[in-house]
N, CA, C and O atoms as a GROMACS GRO file, in nm:
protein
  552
    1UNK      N    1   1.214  -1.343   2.635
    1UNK     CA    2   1.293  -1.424   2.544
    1UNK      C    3   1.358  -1.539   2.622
    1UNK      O    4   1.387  -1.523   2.740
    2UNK      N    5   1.385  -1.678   2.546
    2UNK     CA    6   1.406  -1.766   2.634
    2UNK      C    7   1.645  -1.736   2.614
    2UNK      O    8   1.729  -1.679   2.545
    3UNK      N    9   1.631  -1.824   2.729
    3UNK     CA   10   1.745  -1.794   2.753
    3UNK      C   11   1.826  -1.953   2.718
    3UNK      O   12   1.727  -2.025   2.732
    4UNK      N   13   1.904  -2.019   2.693
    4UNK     CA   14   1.928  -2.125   2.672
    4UNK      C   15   2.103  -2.138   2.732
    4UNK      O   16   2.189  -2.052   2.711
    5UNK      N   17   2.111  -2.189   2.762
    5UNK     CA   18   2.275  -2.259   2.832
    5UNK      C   19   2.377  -2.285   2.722
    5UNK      O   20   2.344  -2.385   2.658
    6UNK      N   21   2.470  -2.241   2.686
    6UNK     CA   22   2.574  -2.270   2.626
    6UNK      C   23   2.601  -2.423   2.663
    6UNK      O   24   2.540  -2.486   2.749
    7UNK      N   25   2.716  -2.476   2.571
    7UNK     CA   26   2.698  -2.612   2.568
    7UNK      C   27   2.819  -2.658   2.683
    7UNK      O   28   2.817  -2.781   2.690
    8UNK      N   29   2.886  -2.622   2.742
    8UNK     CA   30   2.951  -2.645   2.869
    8UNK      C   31   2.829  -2.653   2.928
    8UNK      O   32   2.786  -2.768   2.922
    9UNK      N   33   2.759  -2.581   2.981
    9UNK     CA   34   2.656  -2.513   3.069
    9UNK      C   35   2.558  -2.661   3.084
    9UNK      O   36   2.533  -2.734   3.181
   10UNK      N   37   2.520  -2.665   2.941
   10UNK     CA   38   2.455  -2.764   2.970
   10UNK      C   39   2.451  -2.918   2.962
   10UNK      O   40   2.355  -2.993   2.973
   11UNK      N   41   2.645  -2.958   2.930
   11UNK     CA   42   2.703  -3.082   2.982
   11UNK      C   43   2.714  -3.101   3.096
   11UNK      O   44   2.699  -3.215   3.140
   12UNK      N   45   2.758  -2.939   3.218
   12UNK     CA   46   2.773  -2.931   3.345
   12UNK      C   47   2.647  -3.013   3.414
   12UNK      O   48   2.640  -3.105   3.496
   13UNK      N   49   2.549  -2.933   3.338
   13UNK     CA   50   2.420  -2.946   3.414
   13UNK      C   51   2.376  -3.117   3.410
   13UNK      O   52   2.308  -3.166   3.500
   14UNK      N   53   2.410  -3.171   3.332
   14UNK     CA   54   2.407  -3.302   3.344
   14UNK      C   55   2.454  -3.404   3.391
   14UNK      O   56   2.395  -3.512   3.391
   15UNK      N   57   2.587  -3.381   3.446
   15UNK     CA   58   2.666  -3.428   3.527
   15UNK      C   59   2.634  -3.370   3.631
   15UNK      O   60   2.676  -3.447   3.718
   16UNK      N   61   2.582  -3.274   3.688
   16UNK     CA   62   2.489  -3.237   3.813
   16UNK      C   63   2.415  -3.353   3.821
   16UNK      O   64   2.417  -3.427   3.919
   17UNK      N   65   2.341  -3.375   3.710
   17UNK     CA   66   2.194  -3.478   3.752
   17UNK      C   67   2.242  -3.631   3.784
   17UNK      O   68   2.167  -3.713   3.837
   18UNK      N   69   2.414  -3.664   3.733
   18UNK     CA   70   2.435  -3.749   3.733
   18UNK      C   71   2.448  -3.779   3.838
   18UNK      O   72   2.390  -3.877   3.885
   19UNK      N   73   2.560  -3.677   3.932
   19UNK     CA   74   2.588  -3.654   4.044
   19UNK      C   75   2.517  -3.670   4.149
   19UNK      O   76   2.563  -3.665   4.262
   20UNK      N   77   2.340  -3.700   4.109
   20UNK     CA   78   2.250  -3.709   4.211
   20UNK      C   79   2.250  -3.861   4.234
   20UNK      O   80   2.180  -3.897   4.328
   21UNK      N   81   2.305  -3.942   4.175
   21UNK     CA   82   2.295  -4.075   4.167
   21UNK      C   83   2.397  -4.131   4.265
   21UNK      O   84   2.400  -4.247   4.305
   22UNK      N   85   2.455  -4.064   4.288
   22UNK     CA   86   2.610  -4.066   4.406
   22UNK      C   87   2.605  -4.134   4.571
   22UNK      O   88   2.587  -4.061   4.668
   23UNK      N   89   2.621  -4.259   4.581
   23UNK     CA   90   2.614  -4.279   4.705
   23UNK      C   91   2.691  -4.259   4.838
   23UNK      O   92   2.724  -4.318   4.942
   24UNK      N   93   2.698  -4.167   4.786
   24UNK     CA   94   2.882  -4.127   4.852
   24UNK      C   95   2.812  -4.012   5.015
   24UNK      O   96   2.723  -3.931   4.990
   25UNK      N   97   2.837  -4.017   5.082
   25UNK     CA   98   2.749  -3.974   5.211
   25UNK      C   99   2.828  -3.841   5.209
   25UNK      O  100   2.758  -3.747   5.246
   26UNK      N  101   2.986  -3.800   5.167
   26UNK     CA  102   3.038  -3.714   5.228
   26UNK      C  103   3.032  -3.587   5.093
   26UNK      O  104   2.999  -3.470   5.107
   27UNK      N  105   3.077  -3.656   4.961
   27UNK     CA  106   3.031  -3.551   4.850
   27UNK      C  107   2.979  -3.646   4.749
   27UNK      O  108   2.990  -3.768   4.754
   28UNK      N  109   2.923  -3.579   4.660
   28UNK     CA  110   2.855  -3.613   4.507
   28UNK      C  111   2.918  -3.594   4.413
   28UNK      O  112   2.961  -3.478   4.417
   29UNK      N  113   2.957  -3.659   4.306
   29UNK     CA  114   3.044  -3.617   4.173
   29UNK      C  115   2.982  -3.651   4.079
   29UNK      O  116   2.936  -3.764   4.101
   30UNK      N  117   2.959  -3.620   3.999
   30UNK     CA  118   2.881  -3.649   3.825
   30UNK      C  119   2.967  -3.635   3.722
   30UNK      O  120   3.019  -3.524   3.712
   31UNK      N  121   2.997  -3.717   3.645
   31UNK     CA  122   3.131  -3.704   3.540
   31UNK      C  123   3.036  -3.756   3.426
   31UNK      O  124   2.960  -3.852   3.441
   32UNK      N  125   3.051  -3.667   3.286
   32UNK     CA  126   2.996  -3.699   3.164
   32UNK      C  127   3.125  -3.663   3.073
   32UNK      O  128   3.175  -3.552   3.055
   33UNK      N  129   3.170  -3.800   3.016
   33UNK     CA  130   3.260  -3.762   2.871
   33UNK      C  131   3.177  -3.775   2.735
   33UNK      O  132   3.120  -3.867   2.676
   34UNK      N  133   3.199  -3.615   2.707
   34UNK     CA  134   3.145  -3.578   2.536
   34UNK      C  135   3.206  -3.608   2.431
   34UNK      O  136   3.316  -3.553   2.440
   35UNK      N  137   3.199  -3.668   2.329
   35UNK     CA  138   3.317  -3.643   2.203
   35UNK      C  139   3.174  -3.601   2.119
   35UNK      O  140   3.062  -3.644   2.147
   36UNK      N  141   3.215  -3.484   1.984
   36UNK     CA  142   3.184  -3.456   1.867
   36UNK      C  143   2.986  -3.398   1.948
   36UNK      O  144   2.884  -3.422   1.883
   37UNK      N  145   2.982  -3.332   2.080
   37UNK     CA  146   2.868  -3.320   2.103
   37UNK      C  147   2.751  -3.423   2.129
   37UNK      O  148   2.639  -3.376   2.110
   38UNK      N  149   2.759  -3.567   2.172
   38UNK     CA  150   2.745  -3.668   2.194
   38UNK      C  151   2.784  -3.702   2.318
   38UNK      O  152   2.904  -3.694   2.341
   39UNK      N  153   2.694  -3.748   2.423
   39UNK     CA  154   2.739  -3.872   2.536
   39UNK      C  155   2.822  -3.994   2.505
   39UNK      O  156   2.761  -4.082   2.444
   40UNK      N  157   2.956  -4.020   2.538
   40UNK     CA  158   3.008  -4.113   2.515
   40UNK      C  159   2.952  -4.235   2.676
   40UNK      O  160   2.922  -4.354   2.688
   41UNK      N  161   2.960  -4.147   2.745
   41UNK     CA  162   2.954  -4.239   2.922
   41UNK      C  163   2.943  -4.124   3.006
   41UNK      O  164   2.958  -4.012   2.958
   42UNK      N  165   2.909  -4.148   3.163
   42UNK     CA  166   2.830  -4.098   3.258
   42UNK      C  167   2.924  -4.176   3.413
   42UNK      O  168   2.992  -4.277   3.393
   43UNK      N  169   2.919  -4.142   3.496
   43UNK     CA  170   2.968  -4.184   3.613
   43UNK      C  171   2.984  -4.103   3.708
   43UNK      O  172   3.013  -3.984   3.701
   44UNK      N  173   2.956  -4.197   3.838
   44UNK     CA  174   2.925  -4.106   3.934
   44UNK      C  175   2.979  -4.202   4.071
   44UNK      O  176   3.002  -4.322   4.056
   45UNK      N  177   2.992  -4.142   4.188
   45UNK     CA  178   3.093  -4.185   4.273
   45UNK      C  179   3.022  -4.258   4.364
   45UNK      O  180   2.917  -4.217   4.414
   46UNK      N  181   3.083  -4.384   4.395
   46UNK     CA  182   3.001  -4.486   4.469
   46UNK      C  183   3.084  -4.591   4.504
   46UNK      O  184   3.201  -4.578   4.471
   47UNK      N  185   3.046  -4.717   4.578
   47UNK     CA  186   3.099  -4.838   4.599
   47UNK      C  187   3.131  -4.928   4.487
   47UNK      O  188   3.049  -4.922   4.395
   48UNK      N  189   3.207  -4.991   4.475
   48UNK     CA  190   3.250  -5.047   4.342
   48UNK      C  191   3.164  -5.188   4.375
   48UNK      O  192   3.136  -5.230   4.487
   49UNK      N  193   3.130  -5.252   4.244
   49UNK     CA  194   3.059  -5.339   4.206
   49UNK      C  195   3.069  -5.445   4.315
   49UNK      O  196   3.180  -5.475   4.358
   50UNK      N  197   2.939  -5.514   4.370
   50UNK     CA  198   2.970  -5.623   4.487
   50UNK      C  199   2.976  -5.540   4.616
   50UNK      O  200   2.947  -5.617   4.707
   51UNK      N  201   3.000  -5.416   4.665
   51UNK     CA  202   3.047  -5.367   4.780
   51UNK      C  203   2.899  -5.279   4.825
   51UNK      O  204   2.813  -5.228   4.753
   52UNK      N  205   2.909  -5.285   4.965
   52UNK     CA  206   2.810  -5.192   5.046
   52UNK      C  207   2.787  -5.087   5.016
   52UNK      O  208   2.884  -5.018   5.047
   53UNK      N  209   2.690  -5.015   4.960
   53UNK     CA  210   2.756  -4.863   4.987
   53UNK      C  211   2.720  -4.800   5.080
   53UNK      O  212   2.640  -4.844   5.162
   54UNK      N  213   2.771  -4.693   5.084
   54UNK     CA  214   2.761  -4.553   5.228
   54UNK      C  215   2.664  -4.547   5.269
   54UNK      O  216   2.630  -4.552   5.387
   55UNK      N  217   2.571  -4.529   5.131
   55UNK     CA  218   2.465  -4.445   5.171
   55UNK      C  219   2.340  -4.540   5.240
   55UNK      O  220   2.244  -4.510   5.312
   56UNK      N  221   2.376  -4.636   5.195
   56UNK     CA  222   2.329  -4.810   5.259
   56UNK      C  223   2.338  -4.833   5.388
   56UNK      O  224   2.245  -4.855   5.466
   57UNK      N  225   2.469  -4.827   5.413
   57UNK     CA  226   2.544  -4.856   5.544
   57UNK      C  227   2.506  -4.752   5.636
   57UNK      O  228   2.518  -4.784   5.754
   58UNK      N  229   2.466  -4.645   5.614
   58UNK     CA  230   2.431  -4.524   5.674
   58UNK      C  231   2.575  -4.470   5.749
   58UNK      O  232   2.586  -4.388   5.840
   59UNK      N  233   2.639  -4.516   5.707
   59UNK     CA  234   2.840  -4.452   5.764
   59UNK      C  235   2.960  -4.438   5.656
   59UNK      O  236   2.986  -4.520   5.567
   60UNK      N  237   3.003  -4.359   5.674
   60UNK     CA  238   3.122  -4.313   5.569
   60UNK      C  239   3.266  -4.358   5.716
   60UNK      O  240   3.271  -4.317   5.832
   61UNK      N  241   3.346  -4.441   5.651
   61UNK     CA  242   3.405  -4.469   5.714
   61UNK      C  243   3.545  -4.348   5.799
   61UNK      O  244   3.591  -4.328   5.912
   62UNK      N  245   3.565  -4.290   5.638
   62UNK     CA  246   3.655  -4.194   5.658
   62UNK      C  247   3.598  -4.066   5.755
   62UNK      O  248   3.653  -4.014   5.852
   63UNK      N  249   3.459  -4.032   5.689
   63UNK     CA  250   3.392  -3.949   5.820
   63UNK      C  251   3.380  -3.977   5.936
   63UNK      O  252   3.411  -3.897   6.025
   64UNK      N  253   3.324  -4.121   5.964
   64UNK     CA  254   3.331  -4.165   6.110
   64UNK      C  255   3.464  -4.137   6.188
   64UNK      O  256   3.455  -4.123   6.310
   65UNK      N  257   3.621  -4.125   6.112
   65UNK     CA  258   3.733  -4.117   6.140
   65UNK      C  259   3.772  -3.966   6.144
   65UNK      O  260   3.856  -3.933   6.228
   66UNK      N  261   3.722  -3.878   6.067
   66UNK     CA  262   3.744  -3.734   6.094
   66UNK      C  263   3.858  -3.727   5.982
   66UNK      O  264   3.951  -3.647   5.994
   67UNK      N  265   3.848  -3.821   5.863
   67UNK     CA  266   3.965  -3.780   5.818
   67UNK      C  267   3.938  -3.615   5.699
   67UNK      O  268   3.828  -3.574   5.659
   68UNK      N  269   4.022  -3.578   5.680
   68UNK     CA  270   4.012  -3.470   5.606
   68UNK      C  271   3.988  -3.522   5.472
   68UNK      O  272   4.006  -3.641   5.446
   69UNK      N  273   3.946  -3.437   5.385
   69UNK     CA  274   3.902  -3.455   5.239
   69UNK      C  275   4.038  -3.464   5.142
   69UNK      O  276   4.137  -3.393   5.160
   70UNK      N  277   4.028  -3.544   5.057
   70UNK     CA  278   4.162  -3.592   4.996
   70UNK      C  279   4.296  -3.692   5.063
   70UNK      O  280   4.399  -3.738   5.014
   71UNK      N  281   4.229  -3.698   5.201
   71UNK     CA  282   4.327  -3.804   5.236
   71UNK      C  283   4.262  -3.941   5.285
   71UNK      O  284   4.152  -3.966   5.335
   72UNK      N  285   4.381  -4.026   5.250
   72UNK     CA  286   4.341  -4.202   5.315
   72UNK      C  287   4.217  -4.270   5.221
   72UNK      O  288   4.128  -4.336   5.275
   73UNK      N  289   4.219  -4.250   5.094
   73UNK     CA  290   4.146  -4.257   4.984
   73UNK      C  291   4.119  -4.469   4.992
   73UNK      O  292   4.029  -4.546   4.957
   74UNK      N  293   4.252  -4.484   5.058
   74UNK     CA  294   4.235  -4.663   5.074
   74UNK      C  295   4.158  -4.724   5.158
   74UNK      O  296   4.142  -4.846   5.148
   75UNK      N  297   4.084  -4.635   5.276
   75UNK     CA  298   4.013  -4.680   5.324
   75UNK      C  299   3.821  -4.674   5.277
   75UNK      O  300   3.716  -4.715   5.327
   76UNK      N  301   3.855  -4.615   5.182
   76UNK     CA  302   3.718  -4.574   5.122
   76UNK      C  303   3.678  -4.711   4.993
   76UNK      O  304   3.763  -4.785   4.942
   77UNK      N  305   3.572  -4.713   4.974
   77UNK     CA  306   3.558  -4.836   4.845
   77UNK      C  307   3.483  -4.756   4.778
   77UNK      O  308   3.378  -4.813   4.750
   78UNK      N  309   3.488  -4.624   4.730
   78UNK     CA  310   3.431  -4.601   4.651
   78UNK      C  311   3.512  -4.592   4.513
   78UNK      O  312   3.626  -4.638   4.520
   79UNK      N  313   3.481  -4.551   4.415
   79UNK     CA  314   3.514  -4.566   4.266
   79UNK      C  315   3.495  -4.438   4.244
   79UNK      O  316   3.374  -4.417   4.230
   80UNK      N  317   3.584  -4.306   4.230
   80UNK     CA  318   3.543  -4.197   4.124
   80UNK      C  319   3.436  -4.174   4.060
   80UNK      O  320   3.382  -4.273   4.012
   81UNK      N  321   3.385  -4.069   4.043
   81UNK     CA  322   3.290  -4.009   3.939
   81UNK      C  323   3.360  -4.053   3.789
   81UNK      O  324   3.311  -4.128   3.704
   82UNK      N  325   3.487  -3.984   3.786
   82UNK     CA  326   3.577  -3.961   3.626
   82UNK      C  327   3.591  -4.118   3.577
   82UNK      O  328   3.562  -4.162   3.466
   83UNK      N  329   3.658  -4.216   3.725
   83UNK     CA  330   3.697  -4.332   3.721
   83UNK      C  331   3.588  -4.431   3.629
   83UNK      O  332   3.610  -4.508   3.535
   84UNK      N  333   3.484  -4.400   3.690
   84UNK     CA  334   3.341  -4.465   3.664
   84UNK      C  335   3.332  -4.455   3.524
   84UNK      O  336   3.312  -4.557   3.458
   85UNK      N  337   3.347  -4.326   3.459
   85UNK     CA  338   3.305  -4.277   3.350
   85UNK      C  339   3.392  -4.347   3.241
   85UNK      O  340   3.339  -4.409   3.148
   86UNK      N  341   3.519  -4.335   3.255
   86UNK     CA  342   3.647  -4.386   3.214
   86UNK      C  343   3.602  -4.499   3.182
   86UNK      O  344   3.595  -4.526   3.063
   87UNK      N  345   3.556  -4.606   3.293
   87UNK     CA  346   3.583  -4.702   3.307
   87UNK      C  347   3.447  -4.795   3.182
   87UNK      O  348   3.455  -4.918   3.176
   88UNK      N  349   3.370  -4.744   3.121
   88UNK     CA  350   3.253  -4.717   3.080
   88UNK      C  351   3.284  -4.675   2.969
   88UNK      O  352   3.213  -4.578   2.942
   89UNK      N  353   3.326  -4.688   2.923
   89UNK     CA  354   3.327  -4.558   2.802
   89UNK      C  355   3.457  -4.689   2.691
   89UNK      O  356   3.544  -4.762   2.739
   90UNK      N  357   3.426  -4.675   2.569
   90UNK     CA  358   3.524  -4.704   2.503
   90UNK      C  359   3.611  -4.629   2.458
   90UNK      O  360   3.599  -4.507   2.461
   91UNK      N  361   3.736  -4.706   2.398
   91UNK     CA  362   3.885  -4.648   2.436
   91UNK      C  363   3.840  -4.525   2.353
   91UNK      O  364   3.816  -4.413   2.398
   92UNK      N  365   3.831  -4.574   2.198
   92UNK     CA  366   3.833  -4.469   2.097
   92UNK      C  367   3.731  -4.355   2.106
   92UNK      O  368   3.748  -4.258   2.031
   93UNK      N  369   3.611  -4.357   2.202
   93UNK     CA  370   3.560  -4.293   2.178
   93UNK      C  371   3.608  -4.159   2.296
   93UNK      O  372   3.544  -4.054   2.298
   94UNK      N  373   3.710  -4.178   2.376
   94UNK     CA  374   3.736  -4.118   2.493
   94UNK      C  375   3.883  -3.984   2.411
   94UNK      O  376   3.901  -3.866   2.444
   95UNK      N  377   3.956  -4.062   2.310
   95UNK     CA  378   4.010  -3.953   2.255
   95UNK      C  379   3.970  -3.845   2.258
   95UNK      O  380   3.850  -3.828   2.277
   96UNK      N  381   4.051  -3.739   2.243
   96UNK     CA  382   4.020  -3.584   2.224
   96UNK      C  383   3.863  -3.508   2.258
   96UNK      O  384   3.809  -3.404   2.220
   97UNK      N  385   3.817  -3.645   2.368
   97UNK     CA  386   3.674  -3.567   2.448
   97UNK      C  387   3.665  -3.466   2.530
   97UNK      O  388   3.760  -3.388   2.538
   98UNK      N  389   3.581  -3.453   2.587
   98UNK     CA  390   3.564  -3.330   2.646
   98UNK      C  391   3.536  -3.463   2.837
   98UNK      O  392   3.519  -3.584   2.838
   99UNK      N  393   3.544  -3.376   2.945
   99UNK     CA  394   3.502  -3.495   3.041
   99UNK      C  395   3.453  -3.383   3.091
   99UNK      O  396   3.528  -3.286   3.089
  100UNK      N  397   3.296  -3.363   3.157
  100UNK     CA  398   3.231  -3.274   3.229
  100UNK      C  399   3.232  -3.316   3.360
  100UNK      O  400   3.191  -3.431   3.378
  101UNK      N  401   3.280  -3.233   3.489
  101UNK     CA  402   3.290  -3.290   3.622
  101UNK      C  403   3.203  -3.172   3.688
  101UNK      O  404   3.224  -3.054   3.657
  102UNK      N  405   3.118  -3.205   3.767
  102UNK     CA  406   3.016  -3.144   3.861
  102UNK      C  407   3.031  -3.198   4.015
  102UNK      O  408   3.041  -3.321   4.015
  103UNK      N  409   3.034  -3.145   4.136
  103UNK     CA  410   3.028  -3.185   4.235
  103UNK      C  411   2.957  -3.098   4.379
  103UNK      O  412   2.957  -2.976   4.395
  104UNK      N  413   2.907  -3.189   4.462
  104UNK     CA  414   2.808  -3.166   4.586
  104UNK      C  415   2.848  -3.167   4.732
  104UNK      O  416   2.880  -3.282   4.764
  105UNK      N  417   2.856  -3.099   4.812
  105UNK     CA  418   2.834  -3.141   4.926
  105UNK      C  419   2.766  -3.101   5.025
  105UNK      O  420   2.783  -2.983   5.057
  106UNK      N  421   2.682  -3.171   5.094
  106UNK     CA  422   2.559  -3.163   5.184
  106UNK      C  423   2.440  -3.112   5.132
  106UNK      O  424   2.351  -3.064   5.202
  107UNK      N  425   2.436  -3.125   4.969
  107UNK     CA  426   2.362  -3.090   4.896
  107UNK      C  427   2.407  -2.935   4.789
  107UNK      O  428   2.325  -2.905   4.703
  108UNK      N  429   2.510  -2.863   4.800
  108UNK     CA  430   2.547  -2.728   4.789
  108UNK      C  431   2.669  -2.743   4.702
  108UNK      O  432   2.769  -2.808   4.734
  109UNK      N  433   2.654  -2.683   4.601
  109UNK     CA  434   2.752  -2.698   4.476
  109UNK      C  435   2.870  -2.656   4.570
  109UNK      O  436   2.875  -2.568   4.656
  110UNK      N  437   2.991  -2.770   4.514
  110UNK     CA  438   3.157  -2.773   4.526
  110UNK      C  439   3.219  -2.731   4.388
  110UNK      O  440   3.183  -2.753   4.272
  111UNK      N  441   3.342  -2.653   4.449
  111UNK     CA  442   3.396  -2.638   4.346
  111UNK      C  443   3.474  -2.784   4.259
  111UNK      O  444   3.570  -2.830   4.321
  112UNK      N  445   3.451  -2.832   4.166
  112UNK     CA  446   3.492  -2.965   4.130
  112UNK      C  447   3.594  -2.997   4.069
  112UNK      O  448   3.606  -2.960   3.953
  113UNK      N  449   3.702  -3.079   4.138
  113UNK     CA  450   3.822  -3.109   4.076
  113UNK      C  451   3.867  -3.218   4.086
  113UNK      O  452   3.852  -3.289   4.185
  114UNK      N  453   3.967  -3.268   3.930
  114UNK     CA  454   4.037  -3.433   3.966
  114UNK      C  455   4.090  -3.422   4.096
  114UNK      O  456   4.118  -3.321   4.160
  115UNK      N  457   4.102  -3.554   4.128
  115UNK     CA  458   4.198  -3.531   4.237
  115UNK      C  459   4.303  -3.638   4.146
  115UNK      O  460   4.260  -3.688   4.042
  116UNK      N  461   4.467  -3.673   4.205
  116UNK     CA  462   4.558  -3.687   4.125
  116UNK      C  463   4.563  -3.844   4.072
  116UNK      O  464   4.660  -3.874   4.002
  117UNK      N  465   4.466  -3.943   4.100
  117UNK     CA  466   4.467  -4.011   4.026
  117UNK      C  467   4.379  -4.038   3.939
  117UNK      O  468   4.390  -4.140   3.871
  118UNK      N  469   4.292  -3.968   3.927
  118UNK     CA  470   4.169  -3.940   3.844
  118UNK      C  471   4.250  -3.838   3.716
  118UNK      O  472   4.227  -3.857   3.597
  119UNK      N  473   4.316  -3.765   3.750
  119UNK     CA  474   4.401  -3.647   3.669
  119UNK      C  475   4.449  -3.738   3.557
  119UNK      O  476   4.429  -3.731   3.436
  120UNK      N  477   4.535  -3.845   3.646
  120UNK     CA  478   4.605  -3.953   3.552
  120UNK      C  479   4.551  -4.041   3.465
  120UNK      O  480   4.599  -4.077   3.357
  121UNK      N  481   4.481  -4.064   3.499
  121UNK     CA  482   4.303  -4.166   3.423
  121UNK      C  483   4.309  -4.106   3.300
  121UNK      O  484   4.349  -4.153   3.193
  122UNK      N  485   4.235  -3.924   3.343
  122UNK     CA  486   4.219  -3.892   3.206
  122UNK      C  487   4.281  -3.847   3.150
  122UNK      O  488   4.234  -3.787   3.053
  123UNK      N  489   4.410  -3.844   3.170
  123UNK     CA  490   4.496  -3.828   3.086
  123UNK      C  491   4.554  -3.948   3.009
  123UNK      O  492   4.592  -3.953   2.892
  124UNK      N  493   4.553  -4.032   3.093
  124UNK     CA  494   4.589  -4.184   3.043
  124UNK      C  495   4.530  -4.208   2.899
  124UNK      O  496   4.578  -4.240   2.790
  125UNK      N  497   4.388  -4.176   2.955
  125UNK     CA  498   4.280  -4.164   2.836
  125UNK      C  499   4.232  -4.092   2.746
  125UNK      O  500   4.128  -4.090   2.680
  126UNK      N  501   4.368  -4.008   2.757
  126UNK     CA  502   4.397  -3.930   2.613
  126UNK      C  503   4.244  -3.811   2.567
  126UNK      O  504   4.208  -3.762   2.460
  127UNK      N  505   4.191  -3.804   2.697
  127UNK     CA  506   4.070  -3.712   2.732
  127UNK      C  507   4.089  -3.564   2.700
  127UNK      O  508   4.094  -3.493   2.801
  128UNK      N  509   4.102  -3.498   2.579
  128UNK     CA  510   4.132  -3.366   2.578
  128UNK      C  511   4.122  -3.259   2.609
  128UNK      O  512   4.194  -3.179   2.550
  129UNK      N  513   4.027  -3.210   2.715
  129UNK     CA  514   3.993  -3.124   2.791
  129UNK      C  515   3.858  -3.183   2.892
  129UNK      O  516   3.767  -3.263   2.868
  130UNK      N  517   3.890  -3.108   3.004
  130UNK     CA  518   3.839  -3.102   3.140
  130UNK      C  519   3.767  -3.005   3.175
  130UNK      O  520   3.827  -2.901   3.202
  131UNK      N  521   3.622  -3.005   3.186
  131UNK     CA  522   3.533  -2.860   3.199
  131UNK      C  523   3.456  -2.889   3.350
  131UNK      O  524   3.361  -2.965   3.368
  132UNK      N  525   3.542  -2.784   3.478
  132UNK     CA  526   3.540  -2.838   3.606
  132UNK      C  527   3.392  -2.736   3.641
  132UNK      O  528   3.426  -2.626   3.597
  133UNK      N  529   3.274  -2.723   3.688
  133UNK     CA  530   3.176  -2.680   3.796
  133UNK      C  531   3.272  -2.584   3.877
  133UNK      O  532   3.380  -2.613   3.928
  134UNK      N  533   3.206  -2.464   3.876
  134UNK     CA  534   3.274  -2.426   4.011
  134UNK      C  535   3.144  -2.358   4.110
  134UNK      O  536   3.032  -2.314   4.085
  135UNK      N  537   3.223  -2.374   4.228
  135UNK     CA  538   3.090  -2.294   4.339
  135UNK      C  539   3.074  -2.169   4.282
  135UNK      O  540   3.160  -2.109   4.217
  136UNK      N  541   2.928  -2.119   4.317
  136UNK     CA  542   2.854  -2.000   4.257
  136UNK      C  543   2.975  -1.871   4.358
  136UNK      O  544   3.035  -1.883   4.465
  137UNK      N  545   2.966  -1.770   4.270
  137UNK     CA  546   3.047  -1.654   4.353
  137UNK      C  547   3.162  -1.688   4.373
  137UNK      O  548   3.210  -1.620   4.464
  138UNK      N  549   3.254  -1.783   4.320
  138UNK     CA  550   3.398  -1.799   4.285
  138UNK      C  551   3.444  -1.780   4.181
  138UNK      O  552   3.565  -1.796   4.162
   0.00000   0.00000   0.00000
């Protein structure tokens, strides 16, 4: 019998695929906001418009520096997964959505979370629930 993915399951899974689009050298993020079971927008973490990216440059600046994950976010030019999505997406249709977040690193599912100005975004954006990926066996 076939088995089919519940519908988290398989917004997650798409923001996985988005997440493959990620030029980000150190992790991958895939962000899909749903309203009414529908794609509203898609985004994924990279250099913002006009800028080099990482995966281009073949160097992550903050890695080259050893900085730890979540800090010194100003030296980075990348743009959020959520940010991206947000940023993409019209106002009204971002109400009372759903925002699917998936994330990678070195290829190996992360457990996936806003970090606090992304938190604020979607909340800004009046985004009604947050359905985060987590690593397998957590």
């Amino acid at each position: 019998m076939m088995t089919r993915p519940d519908v988290d399951q398989y917004f997650l899974n798409i923001a996985a695929a988005v997440a493959a689009r990620s030029t980000c050298l150190r992790r991958q993020y895939g962000a899909v906001i749903v309203k009414d079971g529908v794609i509203v927008s898609t985004g994924y973490n990279g250099a913002c418009r006009g800028e080099a990216n990482c995966c281009d440059k073949g160097e992550c600046v903050r890695a080259a520096q050893k900085i730890p994950h979540g800090e010194r976010y100003e030296l980075c030019k990348a743009v959020h997964a959520e940010a991206n999505a947000i940023i993409n997406a019209n106002r009204a249709d971002m109400i009372g959505a759903t925002l699917y977040l998936a994330g990678f690193e070195a290829g190996e599912p992360i457990t996936a979370k806003p970090c606090a100005m992304c938190h604020r975004m979607i909340q800004n954006a009046q985004i009604g629930r947050v359905v985060m990926a987590e690593k397998e066996g957590k």
